[in-house]
C-alpha positions as CSV (number, residue, x, y, z in Angstrom):
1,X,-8.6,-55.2,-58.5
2,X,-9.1,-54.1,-62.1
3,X,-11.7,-51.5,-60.9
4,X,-8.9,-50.3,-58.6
5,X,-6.7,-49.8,-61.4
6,X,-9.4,-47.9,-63.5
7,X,-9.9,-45.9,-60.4
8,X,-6.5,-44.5,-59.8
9,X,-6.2,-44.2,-63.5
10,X,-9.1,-41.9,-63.6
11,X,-7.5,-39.9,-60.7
12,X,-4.3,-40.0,-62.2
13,X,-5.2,-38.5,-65.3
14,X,-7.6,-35.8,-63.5
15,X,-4.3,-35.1,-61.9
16,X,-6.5,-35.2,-58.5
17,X,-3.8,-35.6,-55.0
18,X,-4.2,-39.2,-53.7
19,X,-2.6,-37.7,-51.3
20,X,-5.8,-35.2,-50.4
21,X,-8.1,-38.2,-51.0
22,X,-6.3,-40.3,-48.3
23,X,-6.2,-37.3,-46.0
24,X,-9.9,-36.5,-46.1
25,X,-11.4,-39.6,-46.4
26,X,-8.8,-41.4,-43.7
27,X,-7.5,-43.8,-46.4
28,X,-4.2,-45.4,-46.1
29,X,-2.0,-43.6,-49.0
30,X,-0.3,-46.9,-50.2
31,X,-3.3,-48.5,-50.9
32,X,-3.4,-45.9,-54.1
33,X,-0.4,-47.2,-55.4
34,X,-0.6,-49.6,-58.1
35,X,1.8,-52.3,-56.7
36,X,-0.2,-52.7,-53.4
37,X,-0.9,-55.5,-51.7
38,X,-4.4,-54.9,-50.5
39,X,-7.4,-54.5,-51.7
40,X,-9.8,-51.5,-51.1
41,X,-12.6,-52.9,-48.8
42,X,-16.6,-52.3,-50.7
43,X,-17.0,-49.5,-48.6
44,X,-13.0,-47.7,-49.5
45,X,-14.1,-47.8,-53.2
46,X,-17.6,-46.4,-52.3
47,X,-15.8,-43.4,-50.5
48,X,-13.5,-42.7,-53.2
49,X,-16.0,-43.0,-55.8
50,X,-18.4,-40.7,-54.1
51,X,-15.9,-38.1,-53.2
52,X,-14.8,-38.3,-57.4
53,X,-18.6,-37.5,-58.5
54,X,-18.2,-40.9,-60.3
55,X,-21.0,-43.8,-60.1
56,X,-18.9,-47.1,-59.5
57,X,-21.0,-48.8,-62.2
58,X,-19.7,-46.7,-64.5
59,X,-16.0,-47.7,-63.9
């Protein structure tokens, strides 16, 4: 969950829309929310990361 957290930190401070990321990539919204309750699923984070430009060993 940590990566999570560095994840919608980065987007966050990019000021990049969750809400646009959710949309295209067909992500629930409320699993960008920091008080969620599920986890992103190996092939969510590699989505997200992809569609950021950013190499998930580099979080």
């Amino acid at each position: 969950m940590e990566i999570e957290k560095r994840i919608i930190k980065y987007i966050e401070v990019n000021s990049i829309s969750k809400n646009v990321i959710a949309e295209v990539l067909n992500i629930d919204i409320e699993k960008f929310s920091m008080e969620r309750e599920r986890s992103w699923s190996a092939e969510e984070m590699l989505q997200i990361c992809a569609y950021l430009g950013i190499a998930p060993e580099k979080i």
